[in-house]
N, C-alpha and C positions, 0 to 999 in steps of 0.2 A: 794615199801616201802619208806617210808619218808628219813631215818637215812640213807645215799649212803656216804659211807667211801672211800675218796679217798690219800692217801699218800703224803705227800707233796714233790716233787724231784725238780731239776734244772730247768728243761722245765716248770713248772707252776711259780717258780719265774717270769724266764723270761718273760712269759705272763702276769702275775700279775704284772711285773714292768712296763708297757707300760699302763694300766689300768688306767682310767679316771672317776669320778663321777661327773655328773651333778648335778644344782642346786636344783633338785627336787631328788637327793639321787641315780639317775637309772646312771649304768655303762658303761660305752663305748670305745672303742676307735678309734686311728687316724689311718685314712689307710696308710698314711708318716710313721710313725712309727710300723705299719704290716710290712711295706713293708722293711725296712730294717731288721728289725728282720727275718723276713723268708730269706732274701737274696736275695732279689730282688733288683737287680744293678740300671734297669731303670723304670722307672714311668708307661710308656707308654707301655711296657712288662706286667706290674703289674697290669695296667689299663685294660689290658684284662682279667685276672682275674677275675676282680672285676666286669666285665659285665657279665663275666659268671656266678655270684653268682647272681648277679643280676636276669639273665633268672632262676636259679632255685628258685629263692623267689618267682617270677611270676607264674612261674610251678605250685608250690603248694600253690598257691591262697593266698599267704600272703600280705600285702600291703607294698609296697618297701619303701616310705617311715619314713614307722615305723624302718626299718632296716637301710639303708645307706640313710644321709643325709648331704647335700655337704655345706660345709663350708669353709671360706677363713681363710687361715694362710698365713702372714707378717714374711718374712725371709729377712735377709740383704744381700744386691747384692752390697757391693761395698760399695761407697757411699749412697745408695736409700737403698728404700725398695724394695720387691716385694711380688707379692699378689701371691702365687704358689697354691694355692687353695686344697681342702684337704676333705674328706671324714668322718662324726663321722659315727664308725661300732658298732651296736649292738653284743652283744655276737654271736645271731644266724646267721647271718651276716658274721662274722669272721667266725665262723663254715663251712657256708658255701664258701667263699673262701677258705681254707683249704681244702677241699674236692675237688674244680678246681684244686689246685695248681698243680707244677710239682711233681707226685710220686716219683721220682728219690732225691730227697730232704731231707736226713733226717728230716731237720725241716719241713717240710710239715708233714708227718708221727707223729712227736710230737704233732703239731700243731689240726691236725685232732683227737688224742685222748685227746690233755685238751680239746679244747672247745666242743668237743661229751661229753665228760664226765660234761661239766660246764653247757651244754644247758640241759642235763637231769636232774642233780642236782637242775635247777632253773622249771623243769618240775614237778619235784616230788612235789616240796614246794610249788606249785601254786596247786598241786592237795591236799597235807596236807593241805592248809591252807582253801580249800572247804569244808572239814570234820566237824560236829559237836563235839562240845569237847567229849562227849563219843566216838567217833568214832574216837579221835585222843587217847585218853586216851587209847584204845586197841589197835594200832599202834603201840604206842609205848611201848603199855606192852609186846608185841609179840616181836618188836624189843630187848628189856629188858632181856626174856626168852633166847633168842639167844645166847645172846653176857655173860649173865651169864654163859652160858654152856663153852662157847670159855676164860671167866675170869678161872674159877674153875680150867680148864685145865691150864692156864697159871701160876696158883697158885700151880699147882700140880707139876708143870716142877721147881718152884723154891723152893719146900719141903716143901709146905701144902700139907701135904697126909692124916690125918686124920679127918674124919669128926667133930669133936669136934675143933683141929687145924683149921678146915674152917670158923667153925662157927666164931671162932674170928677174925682171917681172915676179913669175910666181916665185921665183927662191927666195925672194924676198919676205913672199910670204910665209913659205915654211923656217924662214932664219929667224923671225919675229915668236913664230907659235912655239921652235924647238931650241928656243935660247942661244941663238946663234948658229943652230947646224943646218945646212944645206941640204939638197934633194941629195947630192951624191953621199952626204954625208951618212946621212938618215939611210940613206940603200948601205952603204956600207954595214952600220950599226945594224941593219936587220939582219946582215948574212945574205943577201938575197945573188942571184946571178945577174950579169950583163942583162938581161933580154924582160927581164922581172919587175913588173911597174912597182914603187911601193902604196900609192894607194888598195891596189889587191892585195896586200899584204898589212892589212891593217884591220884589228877588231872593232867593235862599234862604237865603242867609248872615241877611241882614236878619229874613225873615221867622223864622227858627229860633230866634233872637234875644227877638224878643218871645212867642214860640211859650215861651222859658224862663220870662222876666217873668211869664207868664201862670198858667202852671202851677206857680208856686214860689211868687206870690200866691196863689191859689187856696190852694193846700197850710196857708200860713202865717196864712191868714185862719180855717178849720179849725181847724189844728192846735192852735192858740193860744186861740183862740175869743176873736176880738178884736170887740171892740161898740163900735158911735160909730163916725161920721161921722168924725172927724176922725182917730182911730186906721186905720180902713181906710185911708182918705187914704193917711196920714204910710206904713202899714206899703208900701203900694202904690210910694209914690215908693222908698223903701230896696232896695225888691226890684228897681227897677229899676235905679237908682244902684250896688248891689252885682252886676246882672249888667252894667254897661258897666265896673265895675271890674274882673272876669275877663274881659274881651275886652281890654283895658288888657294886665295885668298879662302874656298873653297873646301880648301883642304885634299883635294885631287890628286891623283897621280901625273906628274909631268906626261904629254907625250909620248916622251922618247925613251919613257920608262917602262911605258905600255908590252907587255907581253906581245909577239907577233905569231899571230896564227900562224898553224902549218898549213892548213887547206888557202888556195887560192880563192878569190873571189869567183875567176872564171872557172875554176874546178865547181864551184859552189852553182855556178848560171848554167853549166853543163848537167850539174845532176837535177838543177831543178827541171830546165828541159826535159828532161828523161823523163821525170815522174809526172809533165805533165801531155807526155809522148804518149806514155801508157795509159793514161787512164780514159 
């Protein structure tokens, strides 16, 4: 599934602060700076390494290449320069040196589950971004379904217990994401009928959107360990209010400004059944 939730702790700072983008937006970084980060004393220690990731890129038919490409860094020797020369690593790349390194290393250990965990993340988005928007729009309503189940509980843990209590609950958080409008509001604005959820009624952008609200409530309702009715509330509207401020700031389309699909979501779960009825 698309939506891969990962925690932010220490060890991914530290990877993320060595982190590089090229000119053309794609991320990399310098094997100089791998290499003292893991704790690697010498070059030419590390250089072995880094052949062996090498051999596993070859292994599995990738082109090396695309992965490690050698380039010169100018450090000062004194008076002069020198050209010590230097390595840009792809994510997968780093991965897989992490995976040579020495076991015995805690930061090897570290190292081997962010970038496992970063080269799947950029695997999932490469497979969402193949999807047809109907087919991302069910992704991520299924994703949606999930993590509502995992909010409700987290609302229930800070003293939304009854189901009238929930109902407000979430409007709170669609009044935060939609500038003030409400579930009946937002049905009304879509045109939709009485019987007509508007999450099925919402495109990917939209649904991603509350897909964030949800899980960053969730998170924050946890993390915090917030009690009361009115604290869930208040924190629920904020979270949503601060994610229509990043689609703002952004430059985004509001919400509620979002086009609404004709096809329903379960029109969308019925043909996909079909198709996979038939085959």
């Amino acid at each position: 599934m698309f939506f891969f939730h990962y925690s932010e702790s220490h060890t991914e700072n530290i990877f993320d602060s060595i982190r590089h983008i090229n000119e053309y937006g794609a991320e990399f970084w310098y094997a100089r700076e791998l290499q003292s980060v893991l704790e690697y004393k010498r070059w030419d220690k590390f250089n072995n390494v880094i052949d062996k990731a090498v051999s596993s890129c070859e292994a599995a038919g990738n082109d090396v290449s695309d992965h490690f490409s050698h380039v010169g860094k100018i450090v000062e020797a004194g008076a002069t320069h020198k050209d010590i020369g230097d390595i840009e690593l792809s994510r997968y790349a780093c991965y897989l040196i992490a995976m040579n390194g020495d076991p015995r290393k805690e930061i090897i250990a570290q190292a081997q589950t962010y970038f496992a965990i970063q080269t799947r993340r950029q695997e999932l988005q490469d497979e969402f971004n193949q999807l047809t928007e109907d087919q991302k729009r069910l992704a991520i309503r299924n994703e949606l379904r999930e993590h509502n189940k995992s909010l409700a509980d987290a609302a229930h843990g800070a003293g939304v217990v009854e189901p009238k209590d929930y109902a407000i609950f979430q409007n709170c958080g669609y009044q935060g994401l939609y500038g003030g409008l409400g579930r009946k509001e937002i049905h009304e604005r879509k045109g939709l009928k009485k019987s007509q959820d508007i999450l099925d009624f919402m495109g990917s952008t939209e649904l991603a959107a509350n897909l964030f609200r949800a899980t960053q409530t969730d998170e924050k309702l946890r993390r915090e360990n917030i009690q009361g009715k009115e604290k869930a509330n208040r924190t629920h509207y904020e979270v949503g209010a601060k994610v229509r401020q990043t689609i703002k700031e952004l430059g985004g389309t509001m919400p509620e400004d979002l086009p609404t699909p004709d096809k329903s979501i379960k029109k969308i779960e019925h043909e996909e059944q079909k198709r996979i009825d038939g085959k």
